[in-house]
TIVO-2410 file (N, C-alpha, C; in nm, 3 decimals):
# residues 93
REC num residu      c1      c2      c3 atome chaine
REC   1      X  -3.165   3.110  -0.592     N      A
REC   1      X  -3.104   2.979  -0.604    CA      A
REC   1      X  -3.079   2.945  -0.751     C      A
REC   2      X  -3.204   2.938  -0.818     N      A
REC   2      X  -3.165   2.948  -0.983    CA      A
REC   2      X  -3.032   3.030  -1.032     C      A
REC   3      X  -2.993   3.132  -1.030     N      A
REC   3      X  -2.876   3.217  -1.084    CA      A
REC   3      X  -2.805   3.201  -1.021     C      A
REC   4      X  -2.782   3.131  -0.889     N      A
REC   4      X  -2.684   3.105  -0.850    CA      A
REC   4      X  -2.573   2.975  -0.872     C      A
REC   5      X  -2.708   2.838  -0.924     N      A
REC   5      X  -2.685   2.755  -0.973    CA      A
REC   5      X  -2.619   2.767  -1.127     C      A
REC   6      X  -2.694   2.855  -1.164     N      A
REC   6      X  -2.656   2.860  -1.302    CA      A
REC   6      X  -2.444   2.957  -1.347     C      A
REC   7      X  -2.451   3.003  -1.262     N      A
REC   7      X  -2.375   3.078  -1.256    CA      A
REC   7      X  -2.238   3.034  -1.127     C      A
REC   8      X  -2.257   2.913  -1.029     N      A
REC   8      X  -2.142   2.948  -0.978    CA      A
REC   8      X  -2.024   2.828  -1.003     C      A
REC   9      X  -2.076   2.817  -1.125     N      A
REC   9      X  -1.898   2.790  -1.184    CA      A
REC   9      X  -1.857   2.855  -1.255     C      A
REC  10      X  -1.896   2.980  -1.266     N      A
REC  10      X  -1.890   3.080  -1.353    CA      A
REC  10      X  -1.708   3.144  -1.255     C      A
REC  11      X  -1.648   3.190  -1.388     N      A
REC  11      X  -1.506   3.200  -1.338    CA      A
REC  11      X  -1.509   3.422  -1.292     C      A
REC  12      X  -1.597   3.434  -1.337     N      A
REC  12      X  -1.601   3.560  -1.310    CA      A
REC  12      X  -1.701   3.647  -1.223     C      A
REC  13      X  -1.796   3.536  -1.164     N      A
REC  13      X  -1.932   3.568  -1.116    CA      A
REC  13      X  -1.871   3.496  -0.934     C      A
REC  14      X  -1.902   3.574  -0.865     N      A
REC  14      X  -1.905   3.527  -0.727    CA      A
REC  14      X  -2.052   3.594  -0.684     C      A
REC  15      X  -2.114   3.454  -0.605     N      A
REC  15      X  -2.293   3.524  -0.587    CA      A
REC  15      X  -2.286   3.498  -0.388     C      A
REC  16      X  -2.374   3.523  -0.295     N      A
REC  16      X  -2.332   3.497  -0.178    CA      A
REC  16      X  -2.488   3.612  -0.094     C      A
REC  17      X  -2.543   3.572  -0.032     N      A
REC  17      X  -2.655   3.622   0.002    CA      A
REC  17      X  -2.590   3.708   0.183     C      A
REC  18      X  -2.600   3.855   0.212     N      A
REC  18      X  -2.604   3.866   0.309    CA      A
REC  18      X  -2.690   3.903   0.393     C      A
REC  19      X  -2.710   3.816   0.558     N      A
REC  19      X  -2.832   3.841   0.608    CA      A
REC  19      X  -2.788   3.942   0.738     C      A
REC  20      X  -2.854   4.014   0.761     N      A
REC  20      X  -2.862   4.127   0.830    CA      A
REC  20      X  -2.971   4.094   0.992     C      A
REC  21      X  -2.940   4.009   1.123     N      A
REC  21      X  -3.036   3.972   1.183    CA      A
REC  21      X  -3.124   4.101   1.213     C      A
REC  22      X  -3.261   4.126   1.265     N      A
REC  22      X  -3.298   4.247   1.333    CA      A
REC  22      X  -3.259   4.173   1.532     C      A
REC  23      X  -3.318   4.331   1.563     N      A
REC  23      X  -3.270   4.265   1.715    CA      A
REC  23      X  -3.415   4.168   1.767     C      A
REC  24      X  -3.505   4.146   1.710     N      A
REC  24      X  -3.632   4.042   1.757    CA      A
REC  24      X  -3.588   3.880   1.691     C      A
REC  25      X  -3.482   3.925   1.607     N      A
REC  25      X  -3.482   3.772   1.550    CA      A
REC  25      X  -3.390   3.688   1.587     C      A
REC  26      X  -3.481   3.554   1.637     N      A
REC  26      X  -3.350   3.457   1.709    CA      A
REC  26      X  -3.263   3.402   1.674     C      A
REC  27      X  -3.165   3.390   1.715     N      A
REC  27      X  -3.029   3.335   1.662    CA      A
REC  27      X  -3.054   3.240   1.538     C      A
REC  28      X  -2.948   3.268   1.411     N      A
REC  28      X  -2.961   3.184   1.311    CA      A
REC  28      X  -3.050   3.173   1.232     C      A
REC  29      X  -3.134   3.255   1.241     N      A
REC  29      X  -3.267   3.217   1.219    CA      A
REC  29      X  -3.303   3.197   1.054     C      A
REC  30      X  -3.216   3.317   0.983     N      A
REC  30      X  -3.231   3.310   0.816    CA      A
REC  30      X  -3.131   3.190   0.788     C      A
REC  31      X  -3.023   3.142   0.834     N      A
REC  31      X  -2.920   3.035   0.842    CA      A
REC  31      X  -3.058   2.954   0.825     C      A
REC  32      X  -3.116   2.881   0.963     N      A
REC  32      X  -3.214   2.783   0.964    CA      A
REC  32      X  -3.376   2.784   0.794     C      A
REC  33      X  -3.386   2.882   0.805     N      A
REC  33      X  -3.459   2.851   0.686    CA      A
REC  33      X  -3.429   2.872   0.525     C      A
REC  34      X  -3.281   2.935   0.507     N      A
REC  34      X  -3.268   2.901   0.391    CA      A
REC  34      X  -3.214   2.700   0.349     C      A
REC  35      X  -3.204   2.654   0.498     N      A
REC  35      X  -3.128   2.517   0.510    CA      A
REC  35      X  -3.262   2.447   0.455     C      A
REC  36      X  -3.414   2.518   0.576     N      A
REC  36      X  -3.495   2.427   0.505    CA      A
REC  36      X  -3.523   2.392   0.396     C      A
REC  37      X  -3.540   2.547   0.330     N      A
REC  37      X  -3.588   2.562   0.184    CA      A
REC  37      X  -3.483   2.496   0.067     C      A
REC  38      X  -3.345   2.412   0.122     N      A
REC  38      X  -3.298   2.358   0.016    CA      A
REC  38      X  -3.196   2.458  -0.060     C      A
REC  39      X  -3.190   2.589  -0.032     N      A
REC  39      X  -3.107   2.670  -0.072    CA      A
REC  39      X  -2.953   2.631  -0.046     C      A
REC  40      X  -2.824   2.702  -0.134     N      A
REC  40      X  -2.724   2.641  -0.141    CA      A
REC  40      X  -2.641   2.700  -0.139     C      A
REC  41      X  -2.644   2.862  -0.167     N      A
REC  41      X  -2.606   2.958  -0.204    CA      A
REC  41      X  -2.515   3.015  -0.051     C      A
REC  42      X  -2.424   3.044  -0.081     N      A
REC  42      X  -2.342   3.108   0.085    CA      A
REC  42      X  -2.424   3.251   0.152     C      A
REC  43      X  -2.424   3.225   0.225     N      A
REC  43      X  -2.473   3.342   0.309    CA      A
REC  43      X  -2.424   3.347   0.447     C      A
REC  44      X  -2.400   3.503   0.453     N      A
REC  44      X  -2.289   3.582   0.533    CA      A
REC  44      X  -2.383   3.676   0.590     C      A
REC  45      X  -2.338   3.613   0.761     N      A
REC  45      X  -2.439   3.710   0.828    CA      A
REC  45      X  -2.331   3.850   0.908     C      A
REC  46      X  -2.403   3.974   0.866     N      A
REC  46      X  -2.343   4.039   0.921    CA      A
REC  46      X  -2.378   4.133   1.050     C      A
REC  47      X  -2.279   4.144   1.162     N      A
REC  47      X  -2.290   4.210   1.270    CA      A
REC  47      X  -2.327   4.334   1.319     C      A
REC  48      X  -2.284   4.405   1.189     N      A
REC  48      X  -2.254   4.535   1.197    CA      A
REC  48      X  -2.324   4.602   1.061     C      A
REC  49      X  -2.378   4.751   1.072     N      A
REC  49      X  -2.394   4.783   0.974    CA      A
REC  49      X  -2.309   4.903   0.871     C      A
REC  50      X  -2.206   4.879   0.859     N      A
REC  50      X  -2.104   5.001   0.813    CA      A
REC  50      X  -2.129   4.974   0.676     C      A
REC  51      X  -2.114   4.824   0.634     N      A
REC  51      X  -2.075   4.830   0.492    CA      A
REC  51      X  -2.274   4.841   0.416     C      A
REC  52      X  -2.367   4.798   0.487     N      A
REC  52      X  -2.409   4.845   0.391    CA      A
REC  52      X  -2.510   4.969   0.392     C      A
REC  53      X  -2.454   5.006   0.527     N      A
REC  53      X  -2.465   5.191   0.538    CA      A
REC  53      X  -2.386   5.267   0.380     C      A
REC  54      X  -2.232   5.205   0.375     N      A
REC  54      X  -2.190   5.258   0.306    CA      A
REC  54      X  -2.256   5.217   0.098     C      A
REC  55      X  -2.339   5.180   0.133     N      A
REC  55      X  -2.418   5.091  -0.009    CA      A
REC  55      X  -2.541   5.114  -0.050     C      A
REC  56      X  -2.598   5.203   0.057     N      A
REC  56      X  -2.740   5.295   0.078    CA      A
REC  56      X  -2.816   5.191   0.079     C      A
REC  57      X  -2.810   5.081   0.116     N      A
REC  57      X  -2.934   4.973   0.094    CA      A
REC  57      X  -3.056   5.052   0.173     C      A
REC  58      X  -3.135   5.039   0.095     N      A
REC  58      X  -3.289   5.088   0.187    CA      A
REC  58      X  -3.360   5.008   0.202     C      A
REC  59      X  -3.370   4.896   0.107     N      A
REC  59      X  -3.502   4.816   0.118    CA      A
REC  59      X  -3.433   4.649   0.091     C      A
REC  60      X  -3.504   4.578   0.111     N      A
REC  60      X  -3.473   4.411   0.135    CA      A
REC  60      X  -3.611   4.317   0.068     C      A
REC  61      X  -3.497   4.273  -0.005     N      A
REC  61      X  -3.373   4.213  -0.093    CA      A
REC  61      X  -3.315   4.302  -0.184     C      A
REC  62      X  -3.190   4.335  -0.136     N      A
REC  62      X  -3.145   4.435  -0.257    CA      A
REC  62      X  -3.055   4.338  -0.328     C      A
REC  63      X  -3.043   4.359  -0.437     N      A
REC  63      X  -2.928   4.270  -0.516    CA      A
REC  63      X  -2.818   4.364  -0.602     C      A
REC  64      X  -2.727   4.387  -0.530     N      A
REC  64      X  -2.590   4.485  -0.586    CA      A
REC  64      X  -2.468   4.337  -0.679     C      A
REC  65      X  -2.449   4.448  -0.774     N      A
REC  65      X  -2.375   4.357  -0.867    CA      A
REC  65      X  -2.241   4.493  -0.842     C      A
REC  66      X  -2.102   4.410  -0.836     N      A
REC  66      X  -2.011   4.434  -0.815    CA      A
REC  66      X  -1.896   4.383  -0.900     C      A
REC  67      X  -1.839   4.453  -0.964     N      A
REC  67      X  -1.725   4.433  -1.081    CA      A
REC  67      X  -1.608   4.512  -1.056     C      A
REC  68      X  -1.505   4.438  -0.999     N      A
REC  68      X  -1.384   4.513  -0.955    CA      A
REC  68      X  -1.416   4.577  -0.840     C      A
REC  69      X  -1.366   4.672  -0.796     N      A
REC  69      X  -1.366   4.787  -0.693    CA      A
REC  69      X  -1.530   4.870  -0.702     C      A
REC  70      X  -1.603   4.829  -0.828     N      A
REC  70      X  -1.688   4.922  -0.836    CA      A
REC  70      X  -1.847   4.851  -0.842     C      A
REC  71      X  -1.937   4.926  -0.796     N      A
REC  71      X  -2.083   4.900  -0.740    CA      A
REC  71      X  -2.161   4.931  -0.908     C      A
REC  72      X  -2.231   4.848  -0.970     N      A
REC  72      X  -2.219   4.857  -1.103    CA      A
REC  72      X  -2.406   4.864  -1.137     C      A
REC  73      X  -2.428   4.813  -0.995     N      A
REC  73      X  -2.621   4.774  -1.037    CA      A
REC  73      X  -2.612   4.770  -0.888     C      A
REC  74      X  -2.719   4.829  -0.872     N      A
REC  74      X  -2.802   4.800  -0.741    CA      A
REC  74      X  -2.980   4.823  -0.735     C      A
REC  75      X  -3.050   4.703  -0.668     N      A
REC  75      X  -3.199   4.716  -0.764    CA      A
REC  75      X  -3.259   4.588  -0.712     C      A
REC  76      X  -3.349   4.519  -0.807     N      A
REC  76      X  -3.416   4.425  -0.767    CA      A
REC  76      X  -3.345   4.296  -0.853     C      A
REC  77      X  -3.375   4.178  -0.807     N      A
REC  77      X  -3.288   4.062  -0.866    CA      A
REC  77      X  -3.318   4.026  -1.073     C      A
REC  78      X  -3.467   4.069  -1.108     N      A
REC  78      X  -3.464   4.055  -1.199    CA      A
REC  78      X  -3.381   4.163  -1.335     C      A
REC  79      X  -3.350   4.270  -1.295     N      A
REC  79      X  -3.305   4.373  -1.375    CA      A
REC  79      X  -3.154   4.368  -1.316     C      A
REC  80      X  -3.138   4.338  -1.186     N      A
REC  80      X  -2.983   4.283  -1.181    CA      A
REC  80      X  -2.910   4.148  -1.269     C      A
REC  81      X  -2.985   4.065  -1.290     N      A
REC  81      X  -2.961   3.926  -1.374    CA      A
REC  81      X  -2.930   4.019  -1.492     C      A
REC  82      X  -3.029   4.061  -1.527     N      A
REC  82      X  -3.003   4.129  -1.672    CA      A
REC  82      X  -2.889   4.208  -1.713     C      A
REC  83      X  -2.848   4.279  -1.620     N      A
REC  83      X  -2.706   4.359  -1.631    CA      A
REC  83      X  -2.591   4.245  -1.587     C      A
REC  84      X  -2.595   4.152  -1.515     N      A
REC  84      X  -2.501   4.092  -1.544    CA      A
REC  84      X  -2.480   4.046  -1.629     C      A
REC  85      X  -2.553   3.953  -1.707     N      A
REC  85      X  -2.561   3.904  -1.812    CA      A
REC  85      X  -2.536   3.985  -1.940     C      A
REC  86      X  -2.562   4.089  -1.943     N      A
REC  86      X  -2.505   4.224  -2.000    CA      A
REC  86      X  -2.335   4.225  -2.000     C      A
REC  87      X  -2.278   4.265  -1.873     N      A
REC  87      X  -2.136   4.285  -1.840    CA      A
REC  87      X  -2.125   4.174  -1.864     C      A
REC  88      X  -2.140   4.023  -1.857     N      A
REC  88      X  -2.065   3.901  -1.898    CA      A
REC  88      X  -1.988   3.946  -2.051     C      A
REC  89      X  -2.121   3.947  -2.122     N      A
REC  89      X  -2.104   3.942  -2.256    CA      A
REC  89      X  -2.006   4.027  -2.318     C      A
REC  90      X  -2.009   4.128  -2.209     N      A
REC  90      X  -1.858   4.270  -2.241    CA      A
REC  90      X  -1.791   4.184  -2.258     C      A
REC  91      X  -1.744   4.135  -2.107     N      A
REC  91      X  -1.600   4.068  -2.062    CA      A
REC  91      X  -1.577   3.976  -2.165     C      A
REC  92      X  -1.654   3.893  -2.208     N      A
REC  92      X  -1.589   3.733  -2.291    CA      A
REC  92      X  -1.547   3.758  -2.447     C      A
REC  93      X  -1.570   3.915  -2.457     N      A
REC  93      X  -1.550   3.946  -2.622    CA      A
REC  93      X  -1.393   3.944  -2.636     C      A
***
């Protein structure tokens, strides 16, 4: 929520959480508690797993940073912040 706040008026940063249900979990269910927790951030639940078959996700929370067409960081949220914040600083020179 923090980096997302901080960042989504950011003209080059799009942030967006996707949730993946398992088959035990009841409808909506990450929908319903990121609502509780006050979170703000978009999140996109997906049906299917192709795309992030195609992204090798293994473990959860992965946080992939994406620039253009290309997969640039993939990892944990604190060393992902850091490389963005990295590539910002490319781009604005």
């Amino acid at each position: 929520e923090k980096i997302y706040t901080k960042y989504k008026q950011h003209p080059l940063v799009s942030i967006l959480a996707m949730n993946v249900p398992l088959p035990a979990d009841p409808p909506n269910r990450a929908f319903e508690m990121i609502l509780k927790r006050g979170y703000t951030f978009p999140v996109v639940k997906l049906n299917t797993l192709p795309l992030l078959d195609s992204l090798s996700i293994e473990s959860y929370p992965t946080t992939i940073l994406i620039i253009g067409p290309e997969v640039v960081f993939k990892g944990n949220i604190e060393r992902g912040l850091r490389r963005l914040e990295e590539e910002l600083k490319v781009r604005q020179k």
